[in-house]
C-alpha positions as CSV (number, residue, x, y, z in Angstrom):
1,X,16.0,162.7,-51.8
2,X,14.1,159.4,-51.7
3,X,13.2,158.5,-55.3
4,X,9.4,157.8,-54.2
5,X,9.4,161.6,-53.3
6,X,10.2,162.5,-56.5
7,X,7.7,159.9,-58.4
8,X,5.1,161.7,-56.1
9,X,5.9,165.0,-56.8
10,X,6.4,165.1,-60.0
11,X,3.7,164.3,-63.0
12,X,4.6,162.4,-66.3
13,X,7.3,160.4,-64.9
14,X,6.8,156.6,-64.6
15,X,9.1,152.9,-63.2
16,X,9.9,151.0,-65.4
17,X,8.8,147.4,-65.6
18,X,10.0,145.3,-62.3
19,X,11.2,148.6,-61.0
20,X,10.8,149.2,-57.1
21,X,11.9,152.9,-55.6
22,X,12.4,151.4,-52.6
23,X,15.8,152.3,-51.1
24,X,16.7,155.0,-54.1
25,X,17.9,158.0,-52.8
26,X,19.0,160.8,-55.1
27,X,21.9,163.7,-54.9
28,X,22.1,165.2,-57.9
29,X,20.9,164.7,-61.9
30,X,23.2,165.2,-65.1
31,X,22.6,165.6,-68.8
32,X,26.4,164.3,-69.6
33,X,27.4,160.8,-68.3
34,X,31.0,163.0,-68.1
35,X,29.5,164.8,-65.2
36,X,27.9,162.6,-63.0
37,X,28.9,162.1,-59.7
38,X,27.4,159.4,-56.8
39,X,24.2,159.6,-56.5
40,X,22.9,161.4,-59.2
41,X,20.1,160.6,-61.5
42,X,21.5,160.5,-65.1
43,X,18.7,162.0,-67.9
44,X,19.4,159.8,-70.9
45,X,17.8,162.2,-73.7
46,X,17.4,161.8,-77.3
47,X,19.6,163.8,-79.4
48,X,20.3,164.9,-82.7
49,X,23.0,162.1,-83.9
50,X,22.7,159.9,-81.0
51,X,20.3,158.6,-78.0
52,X,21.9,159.8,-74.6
53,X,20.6,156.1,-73.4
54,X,24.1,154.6,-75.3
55,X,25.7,156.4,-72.1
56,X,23.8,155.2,-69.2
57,X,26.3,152.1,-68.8
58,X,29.0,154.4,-68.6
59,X,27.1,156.9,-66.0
60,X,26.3,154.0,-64.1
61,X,30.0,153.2,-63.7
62,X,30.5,156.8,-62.4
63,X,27.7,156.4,-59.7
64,X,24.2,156.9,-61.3
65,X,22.0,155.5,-59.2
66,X,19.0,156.4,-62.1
67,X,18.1,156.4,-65.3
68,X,15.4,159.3,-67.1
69,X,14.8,158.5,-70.1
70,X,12.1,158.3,-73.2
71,X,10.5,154.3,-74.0
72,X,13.3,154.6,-77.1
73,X,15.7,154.7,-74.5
74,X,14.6,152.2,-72.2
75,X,14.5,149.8,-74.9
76,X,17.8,150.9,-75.3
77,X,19.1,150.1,-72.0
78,X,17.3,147.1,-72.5
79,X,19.9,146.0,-75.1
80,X,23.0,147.1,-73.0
81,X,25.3,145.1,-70.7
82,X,25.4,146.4,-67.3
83,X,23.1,149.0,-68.1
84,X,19.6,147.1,-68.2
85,X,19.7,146.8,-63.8
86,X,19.1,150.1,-63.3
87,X,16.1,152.3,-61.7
88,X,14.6,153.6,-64.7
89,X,12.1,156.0,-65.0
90,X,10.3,156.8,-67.9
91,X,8.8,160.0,-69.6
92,X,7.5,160.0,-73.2
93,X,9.2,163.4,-73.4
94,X,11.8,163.7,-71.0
95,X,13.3,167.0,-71.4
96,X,10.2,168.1,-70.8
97,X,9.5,167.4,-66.7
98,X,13.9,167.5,-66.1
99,X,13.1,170.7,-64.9
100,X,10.8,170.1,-62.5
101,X,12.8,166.7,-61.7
102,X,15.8,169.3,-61.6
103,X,14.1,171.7,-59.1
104,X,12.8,169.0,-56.6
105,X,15.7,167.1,-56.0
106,X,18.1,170.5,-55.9
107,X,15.2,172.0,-53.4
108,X,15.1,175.2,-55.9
109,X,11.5,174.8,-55.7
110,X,11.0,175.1,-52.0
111,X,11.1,178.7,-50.2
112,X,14.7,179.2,-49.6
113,X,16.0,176.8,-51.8
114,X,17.4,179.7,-54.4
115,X,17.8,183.3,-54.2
116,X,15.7,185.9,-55.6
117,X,15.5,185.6,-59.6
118,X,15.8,187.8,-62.5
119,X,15.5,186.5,-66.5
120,X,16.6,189.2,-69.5
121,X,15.7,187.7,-72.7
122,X,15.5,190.0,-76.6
123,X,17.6,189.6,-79.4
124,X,20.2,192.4,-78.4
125,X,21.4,194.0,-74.8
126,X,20.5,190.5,-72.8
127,X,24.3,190.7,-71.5
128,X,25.1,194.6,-71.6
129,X,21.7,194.9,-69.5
130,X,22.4,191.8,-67.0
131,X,25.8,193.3,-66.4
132,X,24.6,196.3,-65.6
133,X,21.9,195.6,-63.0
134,X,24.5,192.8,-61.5
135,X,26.4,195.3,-60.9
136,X,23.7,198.5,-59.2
137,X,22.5,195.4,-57.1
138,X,26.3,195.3,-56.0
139,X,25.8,198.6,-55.5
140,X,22.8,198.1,-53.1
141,X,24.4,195.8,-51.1
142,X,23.1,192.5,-52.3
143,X,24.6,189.5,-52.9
144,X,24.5,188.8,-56.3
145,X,24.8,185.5,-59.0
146,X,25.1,186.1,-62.8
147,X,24.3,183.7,-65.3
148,X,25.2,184.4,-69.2
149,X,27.2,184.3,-72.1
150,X,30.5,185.2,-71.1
151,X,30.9,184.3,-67.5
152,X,28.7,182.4,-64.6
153,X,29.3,184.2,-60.9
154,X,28.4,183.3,-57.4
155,X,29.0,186.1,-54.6
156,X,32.2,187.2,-56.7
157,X,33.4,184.0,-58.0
158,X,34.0,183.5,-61.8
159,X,34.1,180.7,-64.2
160,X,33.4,180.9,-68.0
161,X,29.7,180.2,-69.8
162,X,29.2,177.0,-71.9
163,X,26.5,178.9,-73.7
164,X,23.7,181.7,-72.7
165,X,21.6,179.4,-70.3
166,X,22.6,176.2,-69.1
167,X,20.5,173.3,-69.2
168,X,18.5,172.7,-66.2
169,X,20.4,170.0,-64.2
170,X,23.1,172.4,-64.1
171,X,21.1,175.2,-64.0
172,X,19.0,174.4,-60.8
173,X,22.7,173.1,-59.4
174,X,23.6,176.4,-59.4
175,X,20.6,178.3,-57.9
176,X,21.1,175.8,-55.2
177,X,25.1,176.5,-54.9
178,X,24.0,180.0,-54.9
179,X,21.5,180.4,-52.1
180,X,23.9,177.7,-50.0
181,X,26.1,180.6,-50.6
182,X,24.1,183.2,-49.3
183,X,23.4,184.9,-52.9
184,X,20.2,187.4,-53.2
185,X,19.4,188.2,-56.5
186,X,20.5,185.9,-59.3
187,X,20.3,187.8,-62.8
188,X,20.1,185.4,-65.8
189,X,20.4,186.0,-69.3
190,X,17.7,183.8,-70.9
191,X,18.0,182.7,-74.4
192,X,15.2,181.9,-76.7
193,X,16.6,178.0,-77.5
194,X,16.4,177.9,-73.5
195,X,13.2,178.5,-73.1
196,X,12.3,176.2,-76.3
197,X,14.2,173.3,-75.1
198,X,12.7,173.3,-71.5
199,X,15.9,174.4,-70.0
200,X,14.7,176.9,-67.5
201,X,11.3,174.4,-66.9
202,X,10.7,174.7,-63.2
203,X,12.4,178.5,-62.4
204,X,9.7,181.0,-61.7
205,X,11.6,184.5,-62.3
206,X,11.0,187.5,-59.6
207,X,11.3,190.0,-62.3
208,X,11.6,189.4,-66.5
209,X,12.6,192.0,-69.5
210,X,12.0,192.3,-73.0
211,X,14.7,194.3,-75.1
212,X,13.5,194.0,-78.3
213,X,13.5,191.3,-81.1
214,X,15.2,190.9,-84.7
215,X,16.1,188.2,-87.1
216,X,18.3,186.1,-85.7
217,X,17.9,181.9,-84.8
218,X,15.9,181.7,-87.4
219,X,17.9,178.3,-88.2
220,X,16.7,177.2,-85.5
221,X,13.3,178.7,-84.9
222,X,12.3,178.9,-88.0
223,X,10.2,181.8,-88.1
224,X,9.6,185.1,-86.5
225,X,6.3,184.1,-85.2
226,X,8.1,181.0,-83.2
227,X,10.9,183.3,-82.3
228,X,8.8,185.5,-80.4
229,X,6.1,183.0,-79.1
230,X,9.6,181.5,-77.5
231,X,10.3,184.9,-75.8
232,X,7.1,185.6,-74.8
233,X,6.6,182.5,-72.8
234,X,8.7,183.8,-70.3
235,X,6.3,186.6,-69.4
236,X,3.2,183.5,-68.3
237,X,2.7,183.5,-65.0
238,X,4.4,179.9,-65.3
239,X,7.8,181.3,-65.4
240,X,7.3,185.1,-64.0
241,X,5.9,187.1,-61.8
242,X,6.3,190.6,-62.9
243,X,8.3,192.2,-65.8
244,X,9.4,195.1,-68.0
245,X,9.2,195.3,-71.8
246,X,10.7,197.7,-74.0
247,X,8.2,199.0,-76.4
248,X,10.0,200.8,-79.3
249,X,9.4,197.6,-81.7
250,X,6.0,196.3,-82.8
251,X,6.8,192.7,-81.0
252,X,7.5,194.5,-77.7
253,X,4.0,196.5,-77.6
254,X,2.7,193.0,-78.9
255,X,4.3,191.8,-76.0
256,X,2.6,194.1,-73.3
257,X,-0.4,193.4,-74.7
258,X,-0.3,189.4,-74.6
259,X,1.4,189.1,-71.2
260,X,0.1,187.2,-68.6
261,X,2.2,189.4,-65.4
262,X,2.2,193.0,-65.0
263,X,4.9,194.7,-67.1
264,X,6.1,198.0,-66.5
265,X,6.5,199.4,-70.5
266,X,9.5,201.6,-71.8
267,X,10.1,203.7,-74.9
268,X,12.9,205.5,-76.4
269,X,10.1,206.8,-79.0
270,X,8.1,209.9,-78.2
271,X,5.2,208.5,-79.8
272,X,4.8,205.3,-78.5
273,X,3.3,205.1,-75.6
274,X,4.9,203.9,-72.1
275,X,4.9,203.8,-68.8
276,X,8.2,205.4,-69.0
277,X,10.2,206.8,-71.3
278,X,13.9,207.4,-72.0
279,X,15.7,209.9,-74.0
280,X,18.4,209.1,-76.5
281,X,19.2,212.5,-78.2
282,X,20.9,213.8,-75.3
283,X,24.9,215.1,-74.6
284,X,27.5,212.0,-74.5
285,X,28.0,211.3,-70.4
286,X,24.6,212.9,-69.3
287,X,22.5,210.8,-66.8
288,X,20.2,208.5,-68.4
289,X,16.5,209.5,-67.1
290,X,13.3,207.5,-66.9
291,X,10.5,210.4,-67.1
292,X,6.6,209.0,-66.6
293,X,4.1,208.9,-69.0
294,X,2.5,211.8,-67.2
295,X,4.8,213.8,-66.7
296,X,7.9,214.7,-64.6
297,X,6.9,213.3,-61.4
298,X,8.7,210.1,-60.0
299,X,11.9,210.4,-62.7
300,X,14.6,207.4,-62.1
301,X,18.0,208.9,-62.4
302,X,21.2,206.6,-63.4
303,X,24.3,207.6,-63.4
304,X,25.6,204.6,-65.7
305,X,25.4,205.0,-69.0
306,X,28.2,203.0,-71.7
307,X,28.2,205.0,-74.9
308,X,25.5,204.8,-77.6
309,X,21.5,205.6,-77.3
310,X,21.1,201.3,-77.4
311,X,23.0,201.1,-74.1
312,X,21.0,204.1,-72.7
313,X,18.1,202.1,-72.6
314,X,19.3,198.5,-71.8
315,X,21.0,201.2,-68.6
316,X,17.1,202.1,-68.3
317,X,15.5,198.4,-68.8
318,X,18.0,197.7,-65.6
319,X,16.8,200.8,-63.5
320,X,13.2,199.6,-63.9
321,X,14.1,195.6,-62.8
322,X,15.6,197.1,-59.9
323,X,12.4,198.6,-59.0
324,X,10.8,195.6,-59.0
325,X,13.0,193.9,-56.8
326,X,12.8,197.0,-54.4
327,X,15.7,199.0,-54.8
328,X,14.8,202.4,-54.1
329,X,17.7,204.3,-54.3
330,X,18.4,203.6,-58.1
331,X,21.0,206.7,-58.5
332,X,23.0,206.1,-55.9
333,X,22.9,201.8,-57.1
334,X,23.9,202.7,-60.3
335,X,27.0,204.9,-59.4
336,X,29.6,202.9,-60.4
337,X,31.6,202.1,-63.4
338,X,30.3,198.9,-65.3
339,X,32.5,197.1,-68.3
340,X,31.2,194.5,-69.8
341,X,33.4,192.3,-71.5
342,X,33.1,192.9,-75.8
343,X,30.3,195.1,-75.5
344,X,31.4,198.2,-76.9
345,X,34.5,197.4,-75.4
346,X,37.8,199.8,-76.1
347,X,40.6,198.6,-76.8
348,X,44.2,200.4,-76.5
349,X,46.7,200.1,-79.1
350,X,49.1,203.1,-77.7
351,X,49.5,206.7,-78.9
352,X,49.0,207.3,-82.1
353,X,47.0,204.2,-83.2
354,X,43.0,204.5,-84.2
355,X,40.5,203.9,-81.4
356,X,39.2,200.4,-81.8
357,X,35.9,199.0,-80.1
358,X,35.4,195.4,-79.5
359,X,31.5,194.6,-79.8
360,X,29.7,191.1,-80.1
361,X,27.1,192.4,-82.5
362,X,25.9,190.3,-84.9
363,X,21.9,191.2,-86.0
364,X,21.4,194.0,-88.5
365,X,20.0,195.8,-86.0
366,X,22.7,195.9,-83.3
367,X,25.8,196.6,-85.8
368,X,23.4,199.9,-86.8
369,X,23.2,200.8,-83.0
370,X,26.8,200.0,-82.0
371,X,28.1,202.3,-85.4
372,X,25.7,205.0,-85.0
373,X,27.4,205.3,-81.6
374,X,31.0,205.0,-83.0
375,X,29.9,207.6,-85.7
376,X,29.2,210.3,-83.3
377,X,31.5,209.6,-81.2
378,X,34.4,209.9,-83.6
379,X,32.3,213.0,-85.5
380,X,32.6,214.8,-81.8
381,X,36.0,213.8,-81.1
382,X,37.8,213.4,-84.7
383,X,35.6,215.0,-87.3
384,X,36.2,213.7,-90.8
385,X,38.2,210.4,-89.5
386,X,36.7,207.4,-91.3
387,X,34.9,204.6,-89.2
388,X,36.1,201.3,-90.2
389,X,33.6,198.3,-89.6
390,X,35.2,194.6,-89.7
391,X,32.4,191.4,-89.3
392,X,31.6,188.2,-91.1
393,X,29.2,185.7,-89.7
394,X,28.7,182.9,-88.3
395,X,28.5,179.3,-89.9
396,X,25.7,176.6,-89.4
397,X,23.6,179.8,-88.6
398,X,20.3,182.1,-89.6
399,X,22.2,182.5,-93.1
400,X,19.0,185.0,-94.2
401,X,20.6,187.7,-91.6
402,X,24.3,187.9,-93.8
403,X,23.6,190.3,-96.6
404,X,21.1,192.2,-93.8
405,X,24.4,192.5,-92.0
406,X,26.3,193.8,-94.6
407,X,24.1,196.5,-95.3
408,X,24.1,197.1,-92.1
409,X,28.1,197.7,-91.3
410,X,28.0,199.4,-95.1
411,X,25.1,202.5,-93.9
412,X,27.1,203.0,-91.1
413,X,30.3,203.1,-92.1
414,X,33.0,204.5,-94.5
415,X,35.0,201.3,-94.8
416,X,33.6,197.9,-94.3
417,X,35.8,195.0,-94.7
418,X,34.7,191.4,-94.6
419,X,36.0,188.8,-93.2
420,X,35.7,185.3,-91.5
421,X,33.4,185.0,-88.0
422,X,33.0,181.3,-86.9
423,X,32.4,179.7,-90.0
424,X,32.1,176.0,-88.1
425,X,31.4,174.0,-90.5
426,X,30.2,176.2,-93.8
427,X,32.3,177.1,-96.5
428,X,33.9,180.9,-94.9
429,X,33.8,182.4,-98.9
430,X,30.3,181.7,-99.2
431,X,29.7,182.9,-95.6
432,X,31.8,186.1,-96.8
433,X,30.5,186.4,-100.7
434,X,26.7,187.1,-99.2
435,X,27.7,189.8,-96.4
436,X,29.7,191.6,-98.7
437,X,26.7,191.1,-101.4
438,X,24.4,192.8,-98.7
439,X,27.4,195.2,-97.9
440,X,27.7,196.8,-101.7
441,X,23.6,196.6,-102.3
442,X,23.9,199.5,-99.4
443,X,26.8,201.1,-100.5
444,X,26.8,204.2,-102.6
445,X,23.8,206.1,-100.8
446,X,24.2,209.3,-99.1
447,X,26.0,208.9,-95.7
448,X,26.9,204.8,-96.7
449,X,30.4,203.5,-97.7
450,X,31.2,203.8,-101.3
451,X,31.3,200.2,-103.1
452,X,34.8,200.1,-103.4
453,X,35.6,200.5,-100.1
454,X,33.8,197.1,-98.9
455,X,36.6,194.4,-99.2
456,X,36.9,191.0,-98.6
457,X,39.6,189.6,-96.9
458,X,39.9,186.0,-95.8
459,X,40.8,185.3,-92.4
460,X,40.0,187.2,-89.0
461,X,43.4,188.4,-88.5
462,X,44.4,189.3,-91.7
463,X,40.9,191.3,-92.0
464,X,41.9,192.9,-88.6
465,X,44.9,194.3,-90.4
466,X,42.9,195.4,-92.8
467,X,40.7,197.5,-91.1
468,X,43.6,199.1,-88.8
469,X,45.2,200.0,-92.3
470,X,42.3,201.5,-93.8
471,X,41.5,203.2,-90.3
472,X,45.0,205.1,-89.5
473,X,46.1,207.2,-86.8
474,X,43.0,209.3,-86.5
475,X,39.7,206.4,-87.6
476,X,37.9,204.5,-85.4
477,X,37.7,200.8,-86.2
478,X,34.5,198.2,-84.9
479,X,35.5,194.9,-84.3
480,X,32.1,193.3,-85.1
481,X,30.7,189.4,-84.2
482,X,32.7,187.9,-81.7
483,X,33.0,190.2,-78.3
484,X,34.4,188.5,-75.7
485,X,34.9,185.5,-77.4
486,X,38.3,183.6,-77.0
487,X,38.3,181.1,-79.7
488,X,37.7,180.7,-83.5
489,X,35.7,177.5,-84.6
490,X,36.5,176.8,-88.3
491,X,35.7,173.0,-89.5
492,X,35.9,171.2,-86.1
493,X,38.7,172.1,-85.5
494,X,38.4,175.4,-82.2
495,X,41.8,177.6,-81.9
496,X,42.5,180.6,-79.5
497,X,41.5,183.4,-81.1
498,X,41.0,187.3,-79.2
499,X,40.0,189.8,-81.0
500,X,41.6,192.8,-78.8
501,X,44.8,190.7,-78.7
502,X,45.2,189.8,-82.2
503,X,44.5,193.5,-83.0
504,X,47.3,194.4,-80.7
505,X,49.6,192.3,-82.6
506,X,48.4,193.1,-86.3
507,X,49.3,197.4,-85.0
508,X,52.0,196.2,-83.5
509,X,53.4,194.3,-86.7
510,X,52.2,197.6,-88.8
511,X,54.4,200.1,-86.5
512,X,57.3,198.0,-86.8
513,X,57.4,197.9,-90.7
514,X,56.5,201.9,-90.8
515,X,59.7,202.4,-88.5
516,X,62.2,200.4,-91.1
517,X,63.4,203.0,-93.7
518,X,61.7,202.8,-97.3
519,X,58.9,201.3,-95.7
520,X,55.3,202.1,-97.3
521,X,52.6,202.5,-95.1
């Protein structure tokens, strides 16, 4: 696109000095020198450690044909050797119009130029929920795009997630891959930083859903208040046209209340009031079904339902989005077998091995829903088997959640055993010291863990082992914290890490020294 189209369509962006558009055309934009191709305009933010501007040298080398960037960073390019020719544009806060920048030269901003969008955002169930309405719109017949934290897909193809939501450059790439690719409905899990940092600036979403919301990113947010106010701007008529909100917390029904776009409300609470409501207390398998607030009339049926009452109504949350985006058959959509990758995921260790679960919770709040459904589960299928919990937590994070976690995994379990998460760049015994604090505060009360049966054990895998041990043939044993991830970051330093796969090796190790003679178990 000509540069002078952009200038004119966009506000708050201006030439620099002795600048002239004339003759600029544009084919892309990038956030990482690394990326750019021809062509592209190359946004030269400010960042933490270092100004993006001490890159634009090198992006003009790989084909920028533009500069974005803040007056800091156009003094900046000022100063630089074969940088200081270039078509700069200024913004005194650039991160905040790259999305609109983003959306006009991608055309995601003109009628056809992305498919139909939908944005999950809450503390807990963003994935488990996006899965699972990828999947009915399958079902229906779309073409579907998935955007989130373990994978990105366009009509069927795969390639891992950087993190939750990308930033917009790439994002608005993508919408634009995905309608050239004859995508229908994109589903997006949308992260409070994103929505903070102006990386979904220029998207207005078809349909939008609340979960819920619990400590967590408070690091970064630094208080509840700004956590929320972050979620909730996704529900302005800015970003959304219509949504649902689940209304069993108090920010939810704040939610509903505040919104600028219709929202359809949902409770799992008999005395909250909804628009619909969903049961939880109901036989393991059973259909998950959407009654009105006035009774019977109009009930949404889905067959999908992974186990616990949490996935019941993120299964729920995704019958009501496809509503909204005109599915009317939701039973039939939803007929078909969903796994979402370390959510509540099983993993199989042979005969006579515990049943281990793979989840990636890691608020309070979600370990409590992922062992409550454990806990019945192994109470239906193995009455008196212990439930082993195994987490630690994550470094350079909201360190006000760890003991909160502990006492978590210890009221919902008989064994908790602590261990190391991603400790990044804190110190992993300090990291452990205050979840297993939290852990033994909550032990000792009628249906908790008793205090000696919270251990620490440094490292993940060794802490694996652990928890198979204490577990047996007949427990059940929660891998809690890092889901599908692949990798364990401790220090700078990133190494493969799986949790299913180290657990298969740690029972596999364990059988073979129970089959040598005079072995003790």
């Amino acid at each position: 696109m000509p540069l002078s189209d952009l200038l004119a369509a966009v506000a708050g962006i201006r030439l620099g000095a002795g600048v002239d558009p004339a003759g600029v055309a544009l084919t892309g934009v990038a956030l990482d020198n690394r990326a750019v191709l021809p062509g592209d305009l190359y946004a030269a933010l400010p960042g933490a450690n270092v100004h993006g501007a001490r890159f634009a040298a090198a992006a003009l080398q790989a084909g920028a044909v533009a500069v974005l960037t803040d007056p800091a960073g156009a003094a900046l390019l000022a100063e630089q050797p074969g940088a200081s020719p270039a078509t700069v544009l200024v913004a005194d806060d650039p991160r905040a119009v790259l999305g609109g920048v983003s959306a006009r030269v991608y055309g995601t901003d003109r009628p056809g130029g992305a498919p139909r969008i939908v944005g999950i955002t809450g503390t807990n169930g963003k994935t488990t929920t996006a899965y699972l309405l990828e999947a009915a719109l399958r079902g229906a017949g779309l073409s579907t795009g998935l955007i989130g934290t373990i994978e990105t897909r366009v009509a069927g193809r795969s390639v891992p997630s950087a993190r939750t939501t990308p930033e917009s450059p790439d994002l608005h790439g993508l919408l634009a891959l995905m309608a050239a690719e004859g995508v229908d409905v994109c589903v997006m899990e949308v992260s409070s930083h994103a929505l903070a940092l102006h990386r979904v600036d220029g998207v207005v979403y078809d349909a939008a859903a609340f979960t819920n919301l619990s400590q967590d990113h408070l690091d970064f947010h630094g208080s509840m208040e700004a956590y929320y106010a972050a979620k909730a701007s996704l529900f302005t008529r800015q970003r959304s046209r219509a949504g649902v909100v689940v209304v069993d917390d108090a920010w939810g029904r704040r939610l509903a209340d505040e919104a600028e776009v219709p929202v359809t409300t949902l409770s799992s609470r008999a005395d909250v009031e909804a628009d619909r409501h969903v049961a939880l207390d109901v036989p393991a398998g059973a259909p998950v079904v959407l009654t009105g607030a006035s009774g019977p009339e109009g009930d949404l049926v889905v067959r999908q339902a992974l186990p616990g009452g949490h996935n019941r109504i993120n299964a729920a949350v995704a019958a009501l989005l496809l509503r909204l985006l005109g599915v009317e058959d939701v039973t039939a959509a939803t007929d078909a077998d969903v796994t979402v990758p370390g959510r509540m995921e099983h993993v199989d260790l042979g005969p006579g091995a515990p049943d281990v679960y793979v989840d990636f919770a890691h608020t309070p709040e979600a370990i409590t829903a992922t062992l409550s459904a454990l806990s019945a589960q192994a109470a239906r299928s193995s009455p008196g088997s212990p439930v082993v919990a195994l987490l630690g937590a994550g470094g350079d994070r909201d360190a006000g959640k760890r003991p909160l976690m502990g006492a978590a995994a210890a009221r919902g379990a008989d064994v908790v055993v602590v261990t190391d998460d991603n400790p990044r760049r804190d110190d992993p015994a300090r990291i452990r010291a205050a979840v297993l604090r939290g852990a033994r505060e909550a032990a000792g009360a009628p249906g908790a863990a008793a205090p000696d049966a919270c251990y620490d054990v440094p490292g993940r895998e060794a802490g694996i082992e652990r928890a198979l041990t204490e577990a047996g043939a007949d427990g059940v044993v929660a891998l809690l914290g890092k889901g599908h991830e692949r990798t364990q970051t401790i220090g700078e330093q990133v190494t493969p890490f799986d949790d299913r796969e180290v657990a298969r090796r740690a029972w596999a190790r364990r059988s073979a020294r129970l089959a040598r003679p005079g072995e003790a178990r």
